[in-house]
C-alpha positions as a Python dict, from the first residue, in 0.01 Angstrom:
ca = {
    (1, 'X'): (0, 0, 0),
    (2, 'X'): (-181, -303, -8),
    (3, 'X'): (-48, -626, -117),
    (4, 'X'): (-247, -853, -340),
    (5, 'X'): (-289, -1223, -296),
    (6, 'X'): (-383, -1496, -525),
    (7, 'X'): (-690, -1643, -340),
    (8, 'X'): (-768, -2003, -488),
    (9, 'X'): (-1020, -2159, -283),
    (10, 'X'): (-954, -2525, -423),
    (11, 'X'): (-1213, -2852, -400),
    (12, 'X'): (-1415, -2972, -119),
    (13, 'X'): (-1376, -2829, 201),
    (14, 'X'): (-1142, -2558, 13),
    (15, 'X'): (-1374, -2285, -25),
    (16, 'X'): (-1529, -2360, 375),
    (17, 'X'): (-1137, -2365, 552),
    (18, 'X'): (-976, -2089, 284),
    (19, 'X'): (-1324, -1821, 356),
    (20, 'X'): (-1295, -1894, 783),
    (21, 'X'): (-930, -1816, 755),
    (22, 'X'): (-942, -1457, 528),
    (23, 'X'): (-1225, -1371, 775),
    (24, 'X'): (-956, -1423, 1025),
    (25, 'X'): (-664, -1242, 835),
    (26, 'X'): (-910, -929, 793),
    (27, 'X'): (-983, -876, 1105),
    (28, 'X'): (-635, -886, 1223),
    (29, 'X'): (-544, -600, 1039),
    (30, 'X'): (-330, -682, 702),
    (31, 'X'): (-266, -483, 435),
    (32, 'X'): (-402, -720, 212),
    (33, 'X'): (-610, -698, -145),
    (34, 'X'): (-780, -1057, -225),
    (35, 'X'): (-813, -1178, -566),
    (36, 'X'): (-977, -1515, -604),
    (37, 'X'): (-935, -1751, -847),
    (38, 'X'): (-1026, -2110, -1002),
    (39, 'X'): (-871, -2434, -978),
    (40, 'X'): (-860, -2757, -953),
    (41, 'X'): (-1164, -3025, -1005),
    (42, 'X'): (-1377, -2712, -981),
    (43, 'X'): (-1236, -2517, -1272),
    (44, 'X'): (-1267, -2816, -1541),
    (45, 'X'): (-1712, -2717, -1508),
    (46, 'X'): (-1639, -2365, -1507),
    (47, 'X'): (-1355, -2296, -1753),
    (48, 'X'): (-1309, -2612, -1892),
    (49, 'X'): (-951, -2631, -1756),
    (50, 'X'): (-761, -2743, -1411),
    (51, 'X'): (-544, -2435, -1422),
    (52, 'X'): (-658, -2193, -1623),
    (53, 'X'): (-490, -1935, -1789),
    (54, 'X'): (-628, -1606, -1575),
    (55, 'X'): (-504, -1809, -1287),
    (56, 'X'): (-160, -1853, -1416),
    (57, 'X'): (-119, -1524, -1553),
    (58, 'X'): (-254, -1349, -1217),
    (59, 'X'): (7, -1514, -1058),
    (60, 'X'): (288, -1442, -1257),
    (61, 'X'): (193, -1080, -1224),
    (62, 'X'): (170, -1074, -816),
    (63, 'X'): (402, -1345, -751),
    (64, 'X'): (192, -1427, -411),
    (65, 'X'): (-39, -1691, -351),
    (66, 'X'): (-241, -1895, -130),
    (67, 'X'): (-440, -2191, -160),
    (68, 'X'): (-698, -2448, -36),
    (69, 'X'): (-657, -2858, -108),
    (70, 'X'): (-679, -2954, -452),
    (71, 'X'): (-784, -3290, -560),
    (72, 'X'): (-564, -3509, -736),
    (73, 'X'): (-695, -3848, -906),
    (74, 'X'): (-523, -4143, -829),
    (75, 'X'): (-393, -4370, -1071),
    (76, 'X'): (-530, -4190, -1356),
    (77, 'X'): (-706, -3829, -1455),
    (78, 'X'): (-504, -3492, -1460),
    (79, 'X'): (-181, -3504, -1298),
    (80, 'X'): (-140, -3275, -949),
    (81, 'X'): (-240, -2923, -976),
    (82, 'X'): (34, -2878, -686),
    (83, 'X'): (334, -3019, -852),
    (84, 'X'): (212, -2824, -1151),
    (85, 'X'): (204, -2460, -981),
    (86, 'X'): (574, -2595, -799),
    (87, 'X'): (708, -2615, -1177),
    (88, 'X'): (581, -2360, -1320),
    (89, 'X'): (701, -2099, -1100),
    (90, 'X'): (998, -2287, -999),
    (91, 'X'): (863, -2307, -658),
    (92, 'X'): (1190, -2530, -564),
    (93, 'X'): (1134, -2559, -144),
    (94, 'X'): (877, -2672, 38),
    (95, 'X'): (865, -2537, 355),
    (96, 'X'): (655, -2744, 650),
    (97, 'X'): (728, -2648, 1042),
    (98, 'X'): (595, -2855, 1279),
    (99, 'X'): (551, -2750, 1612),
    (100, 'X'): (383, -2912, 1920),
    (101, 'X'): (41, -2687, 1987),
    (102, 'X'): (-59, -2613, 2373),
    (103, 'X'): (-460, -2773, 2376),
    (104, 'X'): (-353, -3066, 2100),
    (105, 'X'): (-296, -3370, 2261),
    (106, 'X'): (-67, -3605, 2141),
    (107, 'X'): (244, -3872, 2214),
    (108, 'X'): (489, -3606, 2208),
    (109, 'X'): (526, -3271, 2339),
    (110, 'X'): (790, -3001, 2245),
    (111, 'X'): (828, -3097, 1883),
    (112, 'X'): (993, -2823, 1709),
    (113, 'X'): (1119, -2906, 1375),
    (114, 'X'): (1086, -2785, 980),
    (115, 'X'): (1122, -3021, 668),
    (116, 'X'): (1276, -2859, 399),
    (117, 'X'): (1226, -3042, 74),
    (118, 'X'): (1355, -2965, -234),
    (119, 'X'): (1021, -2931, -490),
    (120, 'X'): (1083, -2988, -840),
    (121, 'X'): (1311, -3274, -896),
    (122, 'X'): (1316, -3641, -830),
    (123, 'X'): (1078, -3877, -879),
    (124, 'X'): (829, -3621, -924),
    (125, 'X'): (944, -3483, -1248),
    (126, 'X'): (686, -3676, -1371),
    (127, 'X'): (844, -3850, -1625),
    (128, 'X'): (733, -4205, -1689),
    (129, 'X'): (670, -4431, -1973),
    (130, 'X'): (598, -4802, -2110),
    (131, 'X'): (964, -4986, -2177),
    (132, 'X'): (757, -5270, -2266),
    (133, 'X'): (395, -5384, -2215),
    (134, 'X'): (388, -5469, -1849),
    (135, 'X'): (721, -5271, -1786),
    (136, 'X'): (704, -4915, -1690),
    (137, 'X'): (995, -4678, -1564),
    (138, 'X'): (1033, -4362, -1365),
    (139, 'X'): (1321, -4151, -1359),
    (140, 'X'): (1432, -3995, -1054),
    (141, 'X'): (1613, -3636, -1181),
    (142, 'X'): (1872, -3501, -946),
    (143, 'X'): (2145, -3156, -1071),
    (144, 'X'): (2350, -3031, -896),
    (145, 'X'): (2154, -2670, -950),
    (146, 'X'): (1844, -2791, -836),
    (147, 'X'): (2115, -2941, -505),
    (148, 'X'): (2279, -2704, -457),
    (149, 'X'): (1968, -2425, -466),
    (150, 'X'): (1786, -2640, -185),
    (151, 'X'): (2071, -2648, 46),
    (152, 'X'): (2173, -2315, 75),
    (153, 'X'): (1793, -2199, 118),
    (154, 'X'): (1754, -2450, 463),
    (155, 'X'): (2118, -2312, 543),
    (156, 'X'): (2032, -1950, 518),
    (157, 'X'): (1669, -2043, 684),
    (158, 'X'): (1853, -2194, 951),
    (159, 'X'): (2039, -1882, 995),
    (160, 'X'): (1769, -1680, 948),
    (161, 'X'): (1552, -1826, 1215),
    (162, 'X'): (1811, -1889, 1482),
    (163, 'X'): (1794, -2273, 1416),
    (164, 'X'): (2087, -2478, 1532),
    (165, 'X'): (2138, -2765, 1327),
    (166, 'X'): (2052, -2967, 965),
    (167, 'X'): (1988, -3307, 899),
    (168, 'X'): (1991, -3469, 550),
    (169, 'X'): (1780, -3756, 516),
    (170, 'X'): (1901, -3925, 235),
    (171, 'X'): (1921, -4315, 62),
    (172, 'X'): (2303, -4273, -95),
    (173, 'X'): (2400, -4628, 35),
    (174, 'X'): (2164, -4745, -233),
    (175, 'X'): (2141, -4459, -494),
    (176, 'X'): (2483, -4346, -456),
    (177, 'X'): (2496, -4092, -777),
    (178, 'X'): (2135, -3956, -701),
    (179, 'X'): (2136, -3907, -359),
    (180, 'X'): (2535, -3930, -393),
    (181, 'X'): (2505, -3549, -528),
    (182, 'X'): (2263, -3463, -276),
    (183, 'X'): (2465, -3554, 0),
    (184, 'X'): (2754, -3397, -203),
    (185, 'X'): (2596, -3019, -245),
    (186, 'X'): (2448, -2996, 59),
    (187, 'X'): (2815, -3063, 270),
    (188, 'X'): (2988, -2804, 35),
    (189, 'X'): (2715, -2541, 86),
    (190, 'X'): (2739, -2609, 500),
    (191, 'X'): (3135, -2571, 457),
    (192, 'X'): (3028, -2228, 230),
    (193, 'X'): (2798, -2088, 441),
    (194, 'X'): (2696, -2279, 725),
    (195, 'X'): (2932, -2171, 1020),
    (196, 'X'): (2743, -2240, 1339),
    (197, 'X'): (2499, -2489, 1173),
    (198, 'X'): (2564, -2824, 1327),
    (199, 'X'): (2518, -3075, 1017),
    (200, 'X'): (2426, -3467, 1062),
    (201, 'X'): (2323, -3661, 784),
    (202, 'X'): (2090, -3985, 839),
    (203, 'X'): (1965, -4263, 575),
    (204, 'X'): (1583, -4211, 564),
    (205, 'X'): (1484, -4554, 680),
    (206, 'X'): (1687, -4429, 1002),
    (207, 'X'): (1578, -4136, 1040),
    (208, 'X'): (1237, -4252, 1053),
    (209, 'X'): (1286, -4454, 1307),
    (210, 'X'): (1444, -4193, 1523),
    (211, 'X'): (1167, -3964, 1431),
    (212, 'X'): (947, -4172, 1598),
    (213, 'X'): (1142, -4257, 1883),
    (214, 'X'): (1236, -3828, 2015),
    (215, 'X'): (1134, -3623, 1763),
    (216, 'X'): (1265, -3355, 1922),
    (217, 'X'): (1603, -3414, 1874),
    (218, 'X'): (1549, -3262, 1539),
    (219, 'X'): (1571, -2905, 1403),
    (220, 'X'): (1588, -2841, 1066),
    (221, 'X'): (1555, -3187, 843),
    (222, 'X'): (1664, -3128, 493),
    (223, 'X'): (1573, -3421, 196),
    (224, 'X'): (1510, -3462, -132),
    (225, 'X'): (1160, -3475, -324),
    (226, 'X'): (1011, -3802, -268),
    (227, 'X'): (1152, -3817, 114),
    (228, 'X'): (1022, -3498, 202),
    (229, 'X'): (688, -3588, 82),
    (230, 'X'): (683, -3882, 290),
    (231, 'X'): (816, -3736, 597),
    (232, 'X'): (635, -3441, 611),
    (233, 'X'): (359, -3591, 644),
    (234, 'X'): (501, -3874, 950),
    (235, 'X'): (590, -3553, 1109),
    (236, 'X'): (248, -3422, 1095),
    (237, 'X'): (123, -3715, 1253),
    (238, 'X'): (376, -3629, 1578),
    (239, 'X'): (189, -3329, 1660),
    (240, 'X'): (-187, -3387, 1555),
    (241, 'X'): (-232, -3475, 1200),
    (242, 'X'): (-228, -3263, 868),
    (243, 'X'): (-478, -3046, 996),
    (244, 'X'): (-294, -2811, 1234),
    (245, 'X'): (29, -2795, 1016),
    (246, 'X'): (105, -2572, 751),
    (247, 'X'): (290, -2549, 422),
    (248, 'X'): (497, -2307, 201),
    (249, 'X'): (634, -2331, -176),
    (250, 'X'): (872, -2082, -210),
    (251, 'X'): (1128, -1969, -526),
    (252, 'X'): (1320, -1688, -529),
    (253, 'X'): (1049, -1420, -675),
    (254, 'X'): (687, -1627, -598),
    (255, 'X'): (552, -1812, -329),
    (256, 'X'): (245, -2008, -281),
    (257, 'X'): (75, -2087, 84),
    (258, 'X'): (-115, -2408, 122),
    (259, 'X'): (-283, -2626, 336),
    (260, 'X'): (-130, -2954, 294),
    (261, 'X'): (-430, -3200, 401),
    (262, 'X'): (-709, -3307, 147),
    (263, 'X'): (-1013, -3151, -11),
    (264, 'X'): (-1221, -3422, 207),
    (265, 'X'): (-1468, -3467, 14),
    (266, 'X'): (-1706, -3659, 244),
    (267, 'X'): (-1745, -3334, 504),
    (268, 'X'): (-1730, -3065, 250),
    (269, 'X'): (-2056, -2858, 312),
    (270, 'X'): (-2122, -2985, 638),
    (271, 'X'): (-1947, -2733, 814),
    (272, 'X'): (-1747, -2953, 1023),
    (273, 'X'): (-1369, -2871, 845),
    (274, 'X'): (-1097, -2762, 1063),
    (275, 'X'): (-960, -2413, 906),
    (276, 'X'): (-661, -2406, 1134),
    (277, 'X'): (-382, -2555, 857),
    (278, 'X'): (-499, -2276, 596),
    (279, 'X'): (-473, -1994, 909),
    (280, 'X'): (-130, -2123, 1001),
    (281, 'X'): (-35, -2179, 620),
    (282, 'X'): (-177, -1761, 639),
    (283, 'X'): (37, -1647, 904),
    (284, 'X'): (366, -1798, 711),
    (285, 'X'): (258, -1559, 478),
    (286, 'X'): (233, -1280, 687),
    (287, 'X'): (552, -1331, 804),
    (288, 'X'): (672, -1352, 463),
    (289, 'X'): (561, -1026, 302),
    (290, 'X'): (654, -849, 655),
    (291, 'X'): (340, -844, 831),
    (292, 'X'): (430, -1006, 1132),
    (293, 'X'): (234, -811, 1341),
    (294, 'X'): (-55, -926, 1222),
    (295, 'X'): (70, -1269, 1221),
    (296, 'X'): (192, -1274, 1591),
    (297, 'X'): (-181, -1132, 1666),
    (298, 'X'): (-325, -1470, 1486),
    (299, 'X'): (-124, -1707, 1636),
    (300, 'X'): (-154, -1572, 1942),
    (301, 'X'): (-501, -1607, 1906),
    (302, 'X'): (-573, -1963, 1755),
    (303, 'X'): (-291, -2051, 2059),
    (304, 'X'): (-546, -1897, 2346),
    (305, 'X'): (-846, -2108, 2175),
    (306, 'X'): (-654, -2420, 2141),
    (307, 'X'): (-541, -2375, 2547),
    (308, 'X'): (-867, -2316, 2626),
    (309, 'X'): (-973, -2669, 2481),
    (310, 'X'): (-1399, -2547, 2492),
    (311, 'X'): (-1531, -2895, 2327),
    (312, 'X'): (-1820, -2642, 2201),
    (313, 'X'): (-1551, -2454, 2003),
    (314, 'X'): (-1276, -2707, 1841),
    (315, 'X'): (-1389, -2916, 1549),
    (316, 'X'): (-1474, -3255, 1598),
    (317, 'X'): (-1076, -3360, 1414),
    (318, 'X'): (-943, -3170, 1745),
    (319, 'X'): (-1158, -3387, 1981),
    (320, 'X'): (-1470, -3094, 1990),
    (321, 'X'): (-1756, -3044, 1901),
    (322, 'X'): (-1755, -2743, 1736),
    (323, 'X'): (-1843, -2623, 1398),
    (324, 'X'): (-1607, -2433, 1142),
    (325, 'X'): (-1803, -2142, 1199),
    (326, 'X'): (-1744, -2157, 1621),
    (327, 'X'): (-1398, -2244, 1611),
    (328, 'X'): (-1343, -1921, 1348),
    (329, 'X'): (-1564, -1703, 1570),
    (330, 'X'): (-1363, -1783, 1863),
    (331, 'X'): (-1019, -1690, 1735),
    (332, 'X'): (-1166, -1337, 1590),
    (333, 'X'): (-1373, -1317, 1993),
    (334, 'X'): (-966, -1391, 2095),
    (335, 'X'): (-850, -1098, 1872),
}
């Protein structure tokens, strides 16, 4: 039986990266059933909305969901599409591995680490106002729920994955109720259920640095909302940039796959985009609803055509100067 996936294509180079990776998917064999829908900058010409409803509701009904970048104004305009989905369907980790790719050359080589980030509290709860003119606050939410919930998901992913240890980033020597609690839930959920799970927690200012320095003395990092966005992305950078990583939003009934870099704006149309983040962001998927074999298949495959390193194949992000179209063509020739 087929399983049905909510296909948003998103802004810019969305529809370009998100259409080179289902050709990909389809020929590798999944059981899948695509059902595409609008958002983002895109739907506000076509149905007068950001998210519209018949994207919402198909989503609540298959609980499964990828995506391509979204645009999100800055400094004014709608507030993120992302954060919105995240809330909605209490999407409450954020999944992003990182891994060192054979053919993508960078400082570092065997980088193997995953930032789990907790998705729906912290600073990005959104919620902001004017104390006085000139004098605006944010409040950074933290329960011990939403704690709690994050830790024992990167504890039991650890677990799950064969992963040996968890590090909390965290900034308790200054927000020491906040990030107190953090630091609080996640060492009773590794005395719960961690057994085997080394556990080393690491101010975030440190643990930067450190990043930096041997990233792969790092597994598993673990981190509230705000750190996790920030990091994420640092890690990205260790291993090639935003375009060859991908990214997961996961509750305990619905997830949503992403691709975590922008809607680029300036190359959409020119067929230029890199569609690897979406195809790995696919393959999490796969792996996800149980298709693995189909997922091994891909990875195997964008793995060969990375090795291979034909300038006439990669995009010009991965030092080629390939098209979308070649660089897709070679990874179904590889299948």
């Amino acid at each position: 039986m087929k399983r049905t996936v909510c296909l948003i294509p998103g802004d810019g180079i969305g529809p370009e990266v998100t259409g080179a990776a289902r050709r990909v998917i389809d020929a590798a064999g999944a059981e899948l059933e695509w059902l595409e829908l609008p958002a983002g900058a895109g739907a506000i010409e076509t149905h007068g909305d950001i998210l519209p409803e018949p994207t919402i509701a198909a989503i609540e009904l298959h609980r499964l969901a990828l995506k391509g970048p979204l645009t999100t104004p800055i400094g004014k305009g709608f507030k993120s599409i992302n954060v919105a989905l995240r809330k909605r369907f209490n999407l409450y980790a954020a999944v992003r591995p990182v891994r060192s790719l054979a053919g993508v050359k960078t400082r570092y080589e065997g980088v193997e680490l995953v930032v789990v980030r907790e998705n729906t509290e912290g600073l990005y709860s959104g919620i902001e106002h004017e104390v006085v003119p000139g004098v605006v606050e944010s409040l950074k939410i933290a329960t011990r729920v939403g704690c709690e919930r994050i830790a024992r998901f990167a504890f039991r992913y650890a677990k799950e994955r064969g992963r040996a240890r968890v590090t909390v980033f965290h900034k308790a020597n200054i927000m020491k109720m906040s990030d107190g609690l953090f630091l609080e839930c996640a060492r009773k959920v590794h005395e719960e259920i961690g057994a085997g799970i080394e556990y080393q927690e690491l101010i975030v200012d440190n643990g930067c640095m450190q990043l930096v320095r041997d990233p792969t003395r790092f597994d598993i990092l673990l981190m509230e909302n705000l750190y996790g966005d920030l990091i994420s992305d640092l890690c990205a950078g260790l291993v090639g940039g935003l375009g060859v990583v991908p990214g997961a939003n996961i509750g305990d009934d619905c997830a949503i796959f992403e691709a975590v870099h922008g809607s680029a704006p300036d190359i959409a149309g020119k067929n230029v985009a890199n569609p690897l983040a979406v195809l790995v962001s696919r393959v999490m998927m796969l792996n996800h609803i149980g298709e693995n074999a189909a997922g091994q298949r891909i990875k195997a495959a964008y793995d060969a055509v990375l090795t291979a390193g034909d300038p006439a194949t990669l995009t010009p992000d991965l030092g080629g100067r390939g098209t979308t179209t070649a660089f897709t063509d070679a990874i179904l020739a590889r299948l």
